[in-house]
N, C-alpha and C positions, 0 to 999 in steps of 0.2 A: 731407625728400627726401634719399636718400643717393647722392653721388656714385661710380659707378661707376671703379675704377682701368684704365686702359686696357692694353687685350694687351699682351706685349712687343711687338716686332715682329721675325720672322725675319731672320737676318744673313745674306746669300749673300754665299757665298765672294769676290767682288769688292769687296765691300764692307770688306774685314778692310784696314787701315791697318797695313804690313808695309813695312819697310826693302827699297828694291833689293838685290839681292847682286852683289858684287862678283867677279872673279876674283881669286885670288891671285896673290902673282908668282909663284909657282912653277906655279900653270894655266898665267900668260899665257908663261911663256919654255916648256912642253910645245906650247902653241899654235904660238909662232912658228920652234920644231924640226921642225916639222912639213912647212913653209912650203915647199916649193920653188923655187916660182915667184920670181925677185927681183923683177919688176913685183908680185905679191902680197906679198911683203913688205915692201917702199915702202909699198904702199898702205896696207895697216893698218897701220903703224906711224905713219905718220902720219891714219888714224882712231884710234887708241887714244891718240897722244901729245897728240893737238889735239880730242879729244870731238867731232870731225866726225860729223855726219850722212852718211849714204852718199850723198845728194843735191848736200850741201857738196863732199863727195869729188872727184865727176865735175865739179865744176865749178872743177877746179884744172888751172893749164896751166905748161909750162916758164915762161912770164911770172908765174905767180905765187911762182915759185922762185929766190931770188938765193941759186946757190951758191957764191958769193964771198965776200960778205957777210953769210953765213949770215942767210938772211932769209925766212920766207914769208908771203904775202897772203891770208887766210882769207877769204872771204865766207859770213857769215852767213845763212842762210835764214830763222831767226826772228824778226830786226827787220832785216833787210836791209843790216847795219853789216857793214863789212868793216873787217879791221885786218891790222896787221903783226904776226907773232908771230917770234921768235928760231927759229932752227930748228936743232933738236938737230944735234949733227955725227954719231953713230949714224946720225938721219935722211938726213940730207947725205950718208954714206958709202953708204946705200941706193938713194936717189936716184943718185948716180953710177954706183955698179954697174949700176943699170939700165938707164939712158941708156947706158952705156960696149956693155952687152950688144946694146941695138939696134944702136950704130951698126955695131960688128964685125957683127954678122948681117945688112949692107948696107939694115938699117931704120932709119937714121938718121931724126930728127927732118924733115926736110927731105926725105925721099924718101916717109915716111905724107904729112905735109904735099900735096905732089903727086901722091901717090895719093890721097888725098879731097878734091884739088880744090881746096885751100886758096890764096888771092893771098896770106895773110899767114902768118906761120909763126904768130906770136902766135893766131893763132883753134884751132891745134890742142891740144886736151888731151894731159894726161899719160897 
């Protein structure tokens, strides 16, 4: 009895085991030239410095921000662990620009707060 050798079997393209690509730094500083918005660039800067999910993102508020203490409070969506990460002073200068820009534009933290209703200031996001 002779055993037959079995088909190959077709590769579809999903199936090919290929390195992520990464931007370089000279993409990511064309990217953030780009940027006008200072709330958009707070934002990604800290998705790009802290490998934030964009889920993780929205669910950052001036409480999980000590700019003082250069400090910030990530919470993880993947196992639920939340930790304190250092927070770049770049970050922290972006961070304040923005904050600074709301409050001149009489949208202080504290005036959204009471435009959406908020009893605590802590329950509004960034």
């Amino acid at each position: 009895m002779q055993l037959k050798t079995p088909r190959k079997l077709k590769r579809f393209p999903f199936q090919k085991a290929s390195l992520p690509r990464y931007l370089t730094q000279e993409e990511v500083k064309r990217l953030f030239s780009v940027i006008s918005s200072p709330r958009d660039r707070a934002l990604l800067a800290l998705i790009y410095h802290y490998g934030l999910r964009v889920e993780e993102a929205t669910l950052l508020t001036l409480e999980s921000v000590d700019l003082k203490n250069l400090h910030i409070r990530i919470q993880r969506l993947k196992n639920g662990v939340s930790s304190q990460k250092p927070l770049w002073r770049h970050n922290a200068k972006l961070l304040r620009s923005y904050i600074r820009l709301r409050q001149d534009a009489g949208q202080g933290i504290e005036y959204v707060a009471d435009h959406l209703g908020h009893k605590n200031i802590q329950n509004t996001r960034i």
